[in-house]
N, C-alpha and C positions, 0 to 999 in steps of 0.2 A: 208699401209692402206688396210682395205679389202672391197672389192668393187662390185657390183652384176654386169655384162654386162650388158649395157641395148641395145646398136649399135654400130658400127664398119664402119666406112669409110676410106675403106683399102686404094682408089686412094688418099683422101685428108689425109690419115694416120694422121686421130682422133677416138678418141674410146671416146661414152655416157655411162656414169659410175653414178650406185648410192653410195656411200660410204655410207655403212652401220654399225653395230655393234649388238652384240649380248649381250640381256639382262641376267638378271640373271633367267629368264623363259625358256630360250632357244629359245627366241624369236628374228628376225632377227629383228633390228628398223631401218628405212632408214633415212640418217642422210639429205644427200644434194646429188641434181646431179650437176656430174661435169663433162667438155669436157675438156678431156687430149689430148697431141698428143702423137704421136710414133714419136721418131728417125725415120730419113728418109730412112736408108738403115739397116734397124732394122726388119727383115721379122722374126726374131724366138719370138718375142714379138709380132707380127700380129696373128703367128699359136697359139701361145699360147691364147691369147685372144677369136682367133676364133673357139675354140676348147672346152670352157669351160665356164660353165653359172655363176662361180665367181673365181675370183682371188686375189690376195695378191700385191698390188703393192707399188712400190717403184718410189719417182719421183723425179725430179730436182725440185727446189726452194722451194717454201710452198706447204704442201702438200695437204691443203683441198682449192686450187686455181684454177679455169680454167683454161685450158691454158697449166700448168705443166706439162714436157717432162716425160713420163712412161721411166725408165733407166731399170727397172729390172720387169718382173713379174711370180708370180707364180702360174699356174692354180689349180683351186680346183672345183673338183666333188662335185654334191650334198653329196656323200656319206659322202664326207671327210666333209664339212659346218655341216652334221646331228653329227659327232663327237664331232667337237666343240661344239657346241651345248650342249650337253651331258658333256664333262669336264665344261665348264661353270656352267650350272647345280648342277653337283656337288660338285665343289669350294664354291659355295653360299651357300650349302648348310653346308658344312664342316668349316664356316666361323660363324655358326649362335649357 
């Protein structure tokens, strides 16, 4: 799921997450916030997170649920969000 940071409670290891997606405008649309935890001895998932104003996560159970343990995540730069963005973009456009 790709997700914008919204907070971070590194002692209570939960991170406030909007789960977003990207229109065919290159527009970011906010889908739902959601409160994930971290695994508890899981700190390269804390830096990550704390590091980066959105990311790519992967969770145990259902994935658009509160709750859901973050197992993997991957941090993304604005730069890299303004890419995507840009291939979206252009697949819609390459599709018409």
């Amino acid at each position: 799921m790709l997700v914008k940071i919204n907070s971070r409670d590194i002692e209570e290891k939960k991170v406030r997450v909007t789960l977003v997606d990207i229109d065919d405008f290159g527009s970011i649309v906010p889908l739902k916030v959601l409160k994930l935890r971290i695994r508890p001895h899981d700190d390269s998932i804390i830096k990550i997170l704390a590091n980066s104003p959105y990311a790519a996560l992967f969770t145990e159970g259902n994935n658009d649920n509160n709750n859901s343990i973050i197992i993997l995540a991957n941090g993304l730069t604005t730069d890299e969000i303004n890419r995507e963005k840009s291939k979206t973009i252009d697949r819609a456009e390459h599709q018409k």
